[in-house]
N, C-alpha and C positions, 0 to 999 in steps of 0.2 A: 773736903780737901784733907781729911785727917789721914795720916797714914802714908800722904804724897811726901814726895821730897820737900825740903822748903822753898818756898818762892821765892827769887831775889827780886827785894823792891828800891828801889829808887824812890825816895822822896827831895821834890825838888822845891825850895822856898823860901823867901828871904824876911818872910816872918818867925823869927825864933821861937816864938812862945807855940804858935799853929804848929809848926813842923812836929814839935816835940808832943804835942797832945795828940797829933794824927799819929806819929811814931807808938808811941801808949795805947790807942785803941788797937792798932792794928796787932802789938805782939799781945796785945790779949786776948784777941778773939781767934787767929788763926796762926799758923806758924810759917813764917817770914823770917826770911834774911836781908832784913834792911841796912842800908844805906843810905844818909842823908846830906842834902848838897845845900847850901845858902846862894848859890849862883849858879846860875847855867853853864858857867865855864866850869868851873868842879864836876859837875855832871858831864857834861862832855869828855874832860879831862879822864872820866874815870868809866865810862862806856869798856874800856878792855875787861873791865872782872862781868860781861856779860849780862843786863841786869833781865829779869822777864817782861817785868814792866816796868814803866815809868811813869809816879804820879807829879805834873811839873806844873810851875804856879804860870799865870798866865804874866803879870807883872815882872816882877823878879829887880825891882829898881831904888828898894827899899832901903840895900847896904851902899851902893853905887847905883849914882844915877847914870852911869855910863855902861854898864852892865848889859851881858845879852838880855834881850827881854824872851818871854817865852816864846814867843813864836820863833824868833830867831834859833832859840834853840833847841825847838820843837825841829827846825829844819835840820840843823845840824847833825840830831841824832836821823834822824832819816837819809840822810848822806852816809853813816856810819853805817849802819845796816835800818834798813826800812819794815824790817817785821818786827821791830820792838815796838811792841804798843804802848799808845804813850798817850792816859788820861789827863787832860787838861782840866785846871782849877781857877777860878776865880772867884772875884767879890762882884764881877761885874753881870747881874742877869740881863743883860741884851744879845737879840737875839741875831745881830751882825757880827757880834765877838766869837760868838759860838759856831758860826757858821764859818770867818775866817779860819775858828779852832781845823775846823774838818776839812774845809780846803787846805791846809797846809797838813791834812794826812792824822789829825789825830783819831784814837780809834774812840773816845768821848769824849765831854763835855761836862761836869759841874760845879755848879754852884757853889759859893760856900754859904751855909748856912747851917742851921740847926738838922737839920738831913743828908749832909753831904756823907759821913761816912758811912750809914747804911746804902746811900748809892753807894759806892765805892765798893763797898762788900759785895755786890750785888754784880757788879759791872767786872770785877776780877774771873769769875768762875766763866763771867759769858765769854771772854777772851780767850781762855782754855777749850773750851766749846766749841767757839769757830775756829780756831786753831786746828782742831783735832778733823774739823768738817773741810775744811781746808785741803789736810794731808790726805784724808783719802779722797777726795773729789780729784786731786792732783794724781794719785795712786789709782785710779779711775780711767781718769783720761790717757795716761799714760799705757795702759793698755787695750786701749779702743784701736 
């Protein structure tokens, strides 16, 4: 990705200490234009500056227990526009969470764990990738 424009990322999390260490790997490994939210209303609220992705906790009820939780605002931004890709995160490995993650349209799923941001590294480029397989499949069809 060297050489690209920079990514705008969204990091969504209502754990302060996580957000900020995901925030630190990520501008040190590639170049990102982050954004960071402690609530899914702030995320919401701030969908206009466009982001590419969005990486959003699946909880989100840590500062307010009244708080969007992630799915709610997993939804939400897919109402705004539905081609932001939006990696869902948790602490939770079950495999009902994950599977709701997708029913309500996210484009993944992980873990947090001791591996989570080498996924994350991994899963950014492939979102690029179908994206681009996307536009000409659609560029494709379009002249059939």
């Amino acid at each position: 990705m060297k050489n690209a424009p920079k990514i705008k990322l969204f990091l969504v999390d209502d754990d302060a200490l996580f957000l900020k260490l995901l925030k630190i790997e990520f501008l040190q490994h590639e170049d990102f234009d982050i954004e960071t939210f402690a609530t899914g209303e702030f995320c919401v609220a701030n969908l206009s500056n466009s982001p590419d992705v969005i990486i959003l906790d699946y909880h989100l009820d840590g500062i307010d227990k009244n708080a969007m939780n992630g799915i709610e605002t997993l939804d939400k931004i897919k109402i705004f526009n539905r081609d932001i890709p939006v990696i869902m995160l948790s602490s939770q490995d079950r495999i009902d969470v994950a599977i709701n993650c997708m029913h309500h349209k996210a484009f993944d799923y992980v873990v947090k764990s001791e591996t989570a941001f080498v996924r994350l590294q991994k899963i950014i480029p492939r979102i690029f990738k179908y994206k681009k397989i996307k536009q000409e499949l659609t560029w494709y069809m379009e002249r059939m």
